[in-house]
C-alpha positions as CSV (number, residue, x, y, z in Angstrom):
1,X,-31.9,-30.2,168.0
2,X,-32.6,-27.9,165.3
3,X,-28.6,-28.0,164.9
4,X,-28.7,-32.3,164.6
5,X,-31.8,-31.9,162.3
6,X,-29.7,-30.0,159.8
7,X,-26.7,-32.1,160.4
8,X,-29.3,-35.0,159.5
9,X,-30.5,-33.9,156.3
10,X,-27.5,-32.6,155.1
11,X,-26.3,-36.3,155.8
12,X,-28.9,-37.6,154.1
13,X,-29.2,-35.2,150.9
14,X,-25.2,-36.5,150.5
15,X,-25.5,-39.6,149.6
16,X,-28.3,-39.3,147.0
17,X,-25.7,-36.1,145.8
18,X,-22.5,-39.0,145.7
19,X,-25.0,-41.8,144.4
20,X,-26.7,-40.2,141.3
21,X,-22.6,-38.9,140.3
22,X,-22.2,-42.6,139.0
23,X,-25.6,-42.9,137.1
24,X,-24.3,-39.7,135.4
25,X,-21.1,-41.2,133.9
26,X,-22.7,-44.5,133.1
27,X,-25.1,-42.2,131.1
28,X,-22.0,-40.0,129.4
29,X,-20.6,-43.8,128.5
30,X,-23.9,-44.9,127.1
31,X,-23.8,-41.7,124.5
32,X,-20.2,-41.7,123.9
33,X,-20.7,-45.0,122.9
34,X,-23.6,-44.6,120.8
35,X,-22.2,-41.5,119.4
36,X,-18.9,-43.9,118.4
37,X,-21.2,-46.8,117.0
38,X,-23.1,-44.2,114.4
39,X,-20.0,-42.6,113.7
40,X,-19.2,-46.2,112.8
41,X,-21.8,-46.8,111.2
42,X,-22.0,-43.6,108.9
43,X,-18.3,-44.3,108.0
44,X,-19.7,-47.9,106.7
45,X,-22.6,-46.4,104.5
46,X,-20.1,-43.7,102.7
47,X,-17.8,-46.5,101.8
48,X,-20.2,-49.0,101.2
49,X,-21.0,-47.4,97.1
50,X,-17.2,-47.4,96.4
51,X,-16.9,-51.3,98.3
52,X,-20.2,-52.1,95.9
53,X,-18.0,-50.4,92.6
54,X,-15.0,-52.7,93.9
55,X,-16.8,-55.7,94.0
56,X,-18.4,-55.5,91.0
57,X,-16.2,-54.1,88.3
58,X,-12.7,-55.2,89.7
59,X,-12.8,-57.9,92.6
60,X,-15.8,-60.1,90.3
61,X,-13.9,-60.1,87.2
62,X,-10.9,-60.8,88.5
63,X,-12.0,-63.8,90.1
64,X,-14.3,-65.3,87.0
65,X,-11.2,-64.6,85.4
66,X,-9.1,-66.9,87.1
67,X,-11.9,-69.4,87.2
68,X,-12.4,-69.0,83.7
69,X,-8.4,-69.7,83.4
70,X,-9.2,-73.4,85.0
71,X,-11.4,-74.2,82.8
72,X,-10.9,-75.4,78.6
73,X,-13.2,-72.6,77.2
74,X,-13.0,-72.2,73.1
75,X,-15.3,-71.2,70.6
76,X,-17.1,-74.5,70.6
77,X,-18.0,-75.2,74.0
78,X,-18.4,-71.0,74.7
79,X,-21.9,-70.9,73.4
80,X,-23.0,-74.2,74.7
81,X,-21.8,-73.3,77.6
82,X,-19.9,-76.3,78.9
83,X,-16.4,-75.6,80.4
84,X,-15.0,-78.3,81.7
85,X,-12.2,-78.2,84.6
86,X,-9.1,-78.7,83.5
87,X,-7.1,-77.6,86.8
88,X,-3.3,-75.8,85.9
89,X,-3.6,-77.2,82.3
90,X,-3.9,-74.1,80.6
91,X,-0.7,-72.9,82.2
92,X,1.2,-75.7,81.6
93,X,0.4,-74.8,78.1
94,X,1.4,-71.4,78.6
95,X,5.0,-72.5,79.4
96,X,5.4,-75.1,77.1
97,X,4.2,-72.0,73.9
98,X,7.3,-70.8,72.3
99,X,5.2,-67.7,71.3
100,X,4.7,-66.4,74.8
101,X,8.4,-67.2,75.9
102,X,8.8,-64.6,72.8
103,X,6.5,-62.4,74.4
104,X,7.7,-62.3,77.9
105,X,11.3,-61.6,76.4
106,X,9.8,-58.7,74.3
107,X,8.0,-57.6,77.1
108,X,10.9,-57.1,79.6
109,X,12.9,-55.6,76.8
110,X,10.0,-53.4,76.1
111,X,9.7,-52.2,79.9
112,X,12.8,-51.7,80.4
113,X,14.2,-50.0,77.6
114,X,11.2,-47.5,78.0
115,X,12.0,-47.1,81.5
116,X,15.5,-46.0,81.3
117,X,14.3,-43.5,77.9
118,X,11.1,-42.2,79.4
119,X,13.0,-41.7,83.3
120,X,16.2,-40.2,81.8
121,X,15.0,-37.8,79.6
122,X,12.2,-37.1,81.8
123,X,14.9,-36.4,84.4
124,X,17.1,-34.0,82.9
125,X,14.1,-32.3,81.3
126,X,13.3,-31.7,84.8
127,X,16.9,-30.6,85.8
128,X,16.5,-28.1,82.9
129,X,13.4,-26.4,83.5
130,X,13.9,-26.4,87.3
131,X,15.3,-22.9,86.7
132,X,13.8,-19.8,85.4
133,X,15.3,-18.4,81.5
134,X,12.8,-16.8,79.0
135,X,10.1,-19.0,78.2
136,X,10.7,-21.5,80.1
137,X,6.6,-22.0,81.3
138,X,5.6,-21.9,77.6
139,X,8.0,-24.5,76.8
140,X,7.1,-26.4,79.7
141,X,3.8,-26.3,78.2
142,X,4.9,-27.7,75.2
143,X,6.3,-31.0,76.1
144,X,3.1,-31.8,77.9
145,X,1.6,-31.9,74.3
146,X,3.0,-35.6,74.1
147,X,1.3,-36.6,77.2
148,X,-2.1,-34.9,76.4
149,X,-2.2,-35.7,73.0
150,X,-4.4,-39.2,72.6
151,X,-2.8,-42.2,72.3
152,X,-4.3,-43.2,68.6
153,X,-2.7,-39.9,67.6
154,X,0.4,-40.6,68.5
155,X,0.7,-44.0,67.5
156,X,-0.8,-43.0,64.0
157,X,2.2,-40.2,63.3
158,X,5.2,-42.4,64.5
159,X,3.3,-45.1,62.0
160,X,3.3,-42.9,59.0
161,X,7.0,-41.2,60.0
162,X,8.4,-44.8,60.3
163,X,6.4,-45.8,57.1
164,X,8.9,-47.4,54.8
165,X,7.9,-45.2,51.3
166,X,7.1,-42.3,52.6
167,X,8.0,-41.6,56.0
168,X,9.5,-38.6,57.1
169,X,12.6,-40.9,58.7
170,X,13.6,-42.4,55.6
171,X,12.8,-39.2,53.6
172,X,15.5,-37.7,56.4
173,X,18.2,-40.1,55.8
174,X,17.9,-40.0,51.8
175,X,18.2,-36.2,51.9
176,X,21.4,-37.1,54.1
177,X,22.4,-39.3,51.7
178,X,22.3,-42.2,54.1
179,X,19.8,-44.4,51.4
180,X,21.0,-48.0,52.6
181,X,19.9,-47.0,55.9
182,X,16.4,-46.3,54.9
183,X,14.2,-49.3,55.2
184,X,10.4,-50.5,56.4
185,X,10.7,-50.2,60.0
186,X,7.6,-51.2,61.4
187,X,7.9,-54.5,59.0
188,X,10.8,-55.5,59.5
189,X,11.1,-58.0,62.4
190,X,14.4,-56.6,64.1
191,X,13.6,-53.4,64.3
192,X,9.5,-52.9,64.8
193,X,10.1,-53.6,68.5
194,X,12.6,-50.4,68.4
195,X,10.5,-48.2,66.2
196,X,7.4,-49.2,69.3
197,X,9.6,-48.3,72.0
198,X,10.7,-45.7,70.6
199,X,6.8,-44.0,70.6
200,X,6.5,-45.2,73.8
201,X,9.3,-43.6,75.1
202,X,8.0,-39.8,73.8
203,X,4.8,-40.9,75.0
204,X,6.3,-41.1,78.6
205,X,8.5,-38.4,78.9
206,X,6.3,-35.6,79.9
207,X,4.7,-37.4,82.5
208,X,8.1,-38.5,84.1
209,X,9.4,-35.3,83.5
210,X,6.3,-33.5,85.4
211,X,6.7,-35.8,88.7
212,X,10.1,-34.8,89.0
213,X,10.5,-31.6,88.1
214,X,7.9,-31.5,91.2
215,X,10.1,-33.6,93.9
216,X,12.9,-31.4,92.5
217,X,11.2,-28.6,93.3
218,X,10.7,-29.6,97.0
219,X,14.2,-29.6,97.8
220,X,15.4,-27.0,100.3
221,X,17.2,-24.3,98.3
222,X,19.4,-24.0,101.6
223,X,20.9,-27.0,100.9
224,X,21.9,-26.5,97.1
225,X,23.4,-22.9,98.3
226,X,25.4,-24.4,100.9
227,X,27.2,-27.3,98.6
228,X,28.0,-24.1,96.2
229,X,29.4,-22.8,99.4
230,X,31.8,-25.8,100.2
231,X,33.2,-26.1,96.9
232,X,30.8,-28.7,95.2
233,X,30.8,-29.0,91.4
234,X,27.5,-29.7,89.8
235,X,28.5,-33.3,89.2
236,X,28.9,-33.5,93.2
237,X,26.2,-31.2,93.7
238,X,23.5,-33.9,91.8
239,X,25.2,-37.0,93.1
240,X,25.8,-36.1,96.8
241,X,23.1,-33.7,97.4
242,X,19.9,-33.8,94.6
243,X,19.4,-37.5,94.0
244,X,19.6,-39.2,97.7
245,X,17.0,-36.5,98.0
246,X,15.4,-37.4,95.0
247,X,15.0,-41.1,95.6
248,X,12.0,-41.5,96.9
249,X,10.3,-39.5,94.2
250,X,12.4,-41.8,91.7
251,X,11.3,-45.1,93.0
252,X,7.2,-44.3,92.9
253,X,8.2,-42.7,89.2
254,X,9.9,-45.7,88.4
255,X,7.2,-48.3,89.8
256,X,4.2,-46.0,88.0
257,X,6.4,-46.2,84.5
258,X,6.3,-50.3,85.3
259,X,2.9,-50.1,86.1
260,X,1.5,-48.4,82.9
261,X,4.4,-49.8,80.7
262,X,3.0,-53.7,81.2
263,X,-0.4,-52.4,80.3
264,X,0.4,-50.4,76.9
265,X,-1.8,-51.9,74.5
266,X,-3.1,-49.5,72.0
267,X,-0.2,-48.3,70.7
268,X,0.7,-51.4,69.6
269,X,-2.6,-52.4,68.2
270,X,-2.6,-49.7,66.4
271,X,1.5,-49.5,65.0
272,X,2.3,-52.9,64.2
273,X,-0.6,-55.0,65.4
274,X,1.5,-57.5,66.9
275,X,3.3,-58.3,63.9
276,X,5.6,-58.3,61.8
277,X,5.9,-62.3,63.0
278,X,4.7,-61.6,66.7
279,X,8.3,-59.3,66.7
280,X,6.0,-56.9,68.9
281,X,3.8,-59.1,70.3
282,X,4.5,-58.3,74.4
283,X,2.0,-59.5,77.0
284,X,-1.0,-57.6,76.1
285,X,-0.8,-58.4,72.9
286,X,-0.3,-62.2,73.7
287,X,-3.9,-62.2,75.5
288,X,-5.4,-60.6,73.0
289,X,-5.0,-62.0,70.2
290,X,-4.9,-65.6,72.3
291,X,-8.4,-64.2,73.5
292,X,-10.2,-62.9,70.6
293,X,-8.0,-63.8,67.8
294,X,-7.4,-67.4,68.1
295,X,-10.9,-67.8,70.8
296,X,-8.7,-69.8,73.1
297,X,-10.2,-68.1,75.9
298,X,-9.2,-70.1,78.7
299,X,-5.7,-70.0,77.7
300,X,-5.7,-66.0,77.4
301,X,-7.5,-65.9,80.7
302,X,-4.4,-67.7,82.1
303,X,-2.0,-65.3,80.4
304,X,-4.1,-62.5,82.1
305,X,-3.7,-63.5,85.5
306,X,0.3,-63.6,84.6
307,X,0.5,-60.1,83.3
308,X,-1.7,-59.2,86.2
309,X,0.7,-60.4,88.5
310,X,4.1,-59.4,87.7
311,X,3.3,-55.0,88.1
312,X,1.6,-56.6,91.4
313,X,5.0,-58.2,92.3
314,X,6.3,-54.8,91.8
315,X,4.0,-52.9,93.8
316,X,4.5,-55.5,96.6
317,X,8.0,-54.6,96.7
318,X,7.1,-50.7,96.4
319,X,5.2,-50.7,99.0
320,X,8.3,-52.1,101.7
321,X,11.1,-50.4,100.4
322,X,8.6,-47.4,101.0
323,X,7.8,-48.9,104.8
324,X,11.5,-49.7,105.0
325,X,12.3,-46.1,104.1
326,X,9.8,-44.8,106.8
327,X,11.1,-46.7,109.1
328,X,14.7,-45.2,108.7
């Protein structure tokens, strides 16, 4: 009996055992799911400030702005405050403007030109210091001076060396005695665009040169040693073995020098003002003085959203040659 008794209990202490195991994990689901919705939830409150900052100072303007670039807004109607809708019409007048066909021609020029300066230089800068000699850091140090220096600086000493009386240039070639080659750079319509890029490109040397002197740096010594090995020249060494390595770095250089290149502003502002006969008037300049020189506002909003969208374009197609390369 006393046998059957125990057999009986233990029987029935069992199934409460084997019952409560379920409650148990239904409770560890209950807090690993609670624990997973805070986490969630913590994750939205740190991001929230920086999605606040987003809407407000980049996501808002850009969308009044392309409202704005609907709508016939001058100096008139601006402080009454009527704006009527006017649908595409400002960018129909936009390409129909012989002034900003000029200035999308001066801008590609302008890009480009200080692309292949800025990335060729910068690259065999980078070649060169990507060995050791005798001060090599300090001059390192040196060419960052471009970079750091601030912009209304440097456009203020290219102004006065490029000045036609007496800038250092044409104070160069008379000393030379090259006189009839001395003339007023920045006023002269064919060649103020030249004397810009030309500040432009020192401007973006160091910076190219930095990013990559630094992807040059990451390549695998083992790999340069064992071209030398196998008879490589340094023509085949660069071509075969450096720049497939090197691409990657190249492109992002490349797409950041498009990038900051379609917004340089300043430094014309401040050499030529646009002039001499909107010969230097790019993009930038197009909007601004559209915008706050002539007060055609809806018309420089319009020509905004178009220099807003072509580094987009570029970044578009950054971003899948970079998913393409993954992918590889």
């Amino acid at each position: 009996m006393e046998r059957k008794a125990g057999t009986a209990t233990g029987h029935r202490g069992g199934p409460r055992h084997a019952g409560s195991a379920p409650v148990s994990a239904r409770l560890d689901r209950v807090r690993l799911f609670g624990a997973k919705r805070w986490v969630r939830v913590q994750a939205y409150l740190l991001t929230a400030p920086a999605a606040l900052f987003l809407v407000l100072f980049l996501f808002y303007p850009l969308l009044n702005n392309f409202y704005l670039s609907l709508q016939d807004v001058g100096i008139a109607n601006f402080r009454v405050g009527e704006r009527p809708f006017v649908g595409l019409a400002n960018y129909a007048r936009l390409v129909g403007d012989p002034v900003f066909h000029s200035s999308v021609g001066l801008t590609l020029l302008f890009v480009s030109v200080s692309l292949l300066g800025q990335f060729t230089i910068g690259f065999a800068l980078a070649m060169f210091f990507n060995r050791a000699f005798p001060g090599f850091r300090v001059l390192r140090a040196l060419m960052l001076l471009g970079w750091l220096l601030p912009l209304v600086v440097t456009a203020s000493i290219f102004r006065w060396m490029l000045e036609g009386d007496l800038g250092v240039v044409n104070h160069g070639l008379r000393a030379i005695g090259l006189t009839e080659l001395a003339k007023h750079w920045l006023t002269d319509p064919t060649t103020a665009i030249w004397g810009v890029i030309l500040a432009n490109i020192w401007i973006g040397i160091p910076f190219n040169m930095l990013l990559l002197l630094a992807g040059l740096q990451g390549i695998p010594r083992s790999l340069l040693e064992a071209s030398i090995v196998d008879g490589a020249n340094g023509w085949q060494r660069f071509w075969h073995v450096i720049w497939p390595l090197m691409k990657p770095v190249s492109l992002t250089v490349l797409i950041l020098g498009v990038v900051y290149t379609f917004k340089v502003f300043d430094l014309i502002l401040i050499m030529t003002g646009g002039g001499p006969v909107n010969a230097t008037t790019i993009l930038t300049m197009f909007v601004y003085r559209t915008t706050f020189e002539f007060f055609r506002f809806g018309e420089g909003a319009a020509a905004a959203v178009l220099v807003m969208l072509i580094p987009l374009l570029f970044t578009i197609g950054y971003v899948r040659a970079t998913r393409h390369e993954e992918a590889l």
